[in-house]
C-alpha positions in Angstrom: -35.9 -7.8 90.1 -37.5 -4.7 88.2 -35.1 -4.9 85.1 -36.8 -3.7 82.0 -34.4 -5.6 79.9 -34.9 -8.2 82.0 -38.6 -8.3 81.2 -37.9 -7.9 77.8 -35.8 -11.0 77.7 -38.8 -12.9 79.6 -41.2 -12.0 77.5 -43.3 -9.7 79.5 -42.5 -6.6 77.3 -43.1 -7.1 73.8 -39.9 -6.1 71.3 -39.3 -5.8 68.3 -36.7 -8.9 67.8 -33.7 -8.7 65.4 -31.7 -11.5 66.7 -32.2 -13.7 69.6 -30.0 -16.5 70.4 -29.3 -18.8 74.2 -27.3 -16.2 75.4 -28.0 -12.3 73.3 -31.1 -10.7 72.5 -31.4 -8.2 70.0 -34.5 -5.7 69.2 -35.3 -2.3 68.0 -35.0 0.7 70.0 -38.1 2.1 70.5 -36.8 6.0 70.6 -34.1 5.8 68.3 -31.5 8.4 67.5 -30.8 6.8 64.0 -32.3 4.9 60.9 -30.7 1.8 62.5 -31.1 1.6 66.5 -30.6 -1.3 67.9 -30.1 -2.9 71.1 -28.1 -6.3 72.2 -28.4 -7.5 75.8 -27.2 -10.2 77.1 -29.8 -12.9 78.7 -28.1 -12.5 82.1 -28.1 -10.2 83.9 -25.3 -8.0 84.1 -25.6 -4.3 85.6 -23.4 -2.9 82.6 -19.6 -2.5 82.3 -18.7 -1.8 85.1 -20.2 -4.8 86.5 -18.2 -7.1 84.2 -15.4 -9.6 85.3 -13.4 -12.9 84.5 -16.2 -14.8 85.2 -19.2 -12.9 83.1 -17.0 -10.9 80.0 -17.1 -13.3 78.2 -20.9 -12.8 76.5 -19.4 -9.4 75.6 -17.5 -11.1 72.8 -20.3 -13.0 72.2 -22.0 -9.7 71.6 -19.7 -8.2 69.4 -19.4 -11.5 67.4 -23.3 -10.9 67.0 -23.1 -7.2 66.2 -21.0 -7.7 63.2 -23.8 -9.8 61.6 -26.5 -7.7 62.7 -25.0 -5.1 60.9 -24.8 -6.8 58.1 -28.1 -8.4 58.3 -29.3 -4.3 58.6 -27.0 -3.1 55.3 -25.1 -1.0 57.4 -22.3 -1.2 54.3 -20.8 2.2 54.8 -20.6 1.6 58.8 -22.2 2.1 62.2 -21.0 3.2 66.2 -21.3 0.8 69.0 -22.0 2.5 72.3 -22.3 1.6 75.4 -22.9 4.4 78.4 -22.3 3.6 82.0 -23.7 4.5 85.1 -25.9 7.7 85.9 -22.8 10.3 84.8 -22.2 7.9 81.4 -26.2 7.7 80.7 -27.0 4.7 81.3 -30.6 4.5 81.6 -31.4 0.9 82.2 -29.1 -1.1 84.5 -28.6 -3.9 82.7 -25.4 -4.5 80.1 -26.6 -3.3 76.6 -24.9 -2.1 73.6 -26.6 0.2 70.7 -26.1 -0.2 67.1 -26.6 3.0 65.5 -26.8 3.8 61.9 -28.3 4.0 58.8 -26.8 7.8 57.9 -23.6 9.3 58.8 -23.0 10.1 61.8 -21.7 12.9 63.6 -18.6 12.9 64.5 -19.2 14.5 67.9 -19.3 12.3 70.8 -20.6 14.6 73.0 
């Protein structure tokens, strides 16, 4: 498999960690569209959202578990967006499940 994430998670692509755990991995965006950019991924592979099911979804509240803290750990205080695009149409650049952190400023309000 040619999974960037995937490489990341292996090692073979050095990141800049924030949070690693046995089943999440954390790091820095490395073109971020905020002071705060950061990306969770779960260790397995999982094409992205519209790849989830009964027997995978369950990392996803994993994630968001994890998020909360990051956040914190970051001092996002006044808040932060949690995005995560989809397929080609939704963005989605790397096909593997990952969600961004993003913040450090206020955002825009404009999703689009």
């Amino acid at each position: 498999m040619d999974c960037l994430f995937c490489k990341i998670i292996k090692g073979e692509i050095p990141s800049t960690k924030v949070y690693e755990d046995d089943k999440i991995l954390a790091f820095r965006d490395i073109n971020p569209q905020a002071p705060t950019h950061i990306l969770v991924i779960p260790k397995e592979h999982i094409d992205g959202v519209d790849a989830l099911n009964e027997e995978n979804a369950a990392v996803v509240a994993h994630i968001f578990a994890k998020i909360a803290e990051i956040a914190k750990n970051e001092g996002l205080v006044n808040g932060f967006r949690v995005v995560s695009n989809v397929g080609e149409d939704g963005g989605q650049t790397v096909r593997h499940l990952h969600f961004h952190i993003l913040g450090g400023k206020k955002l825009d309000t404009q999703m689009a």
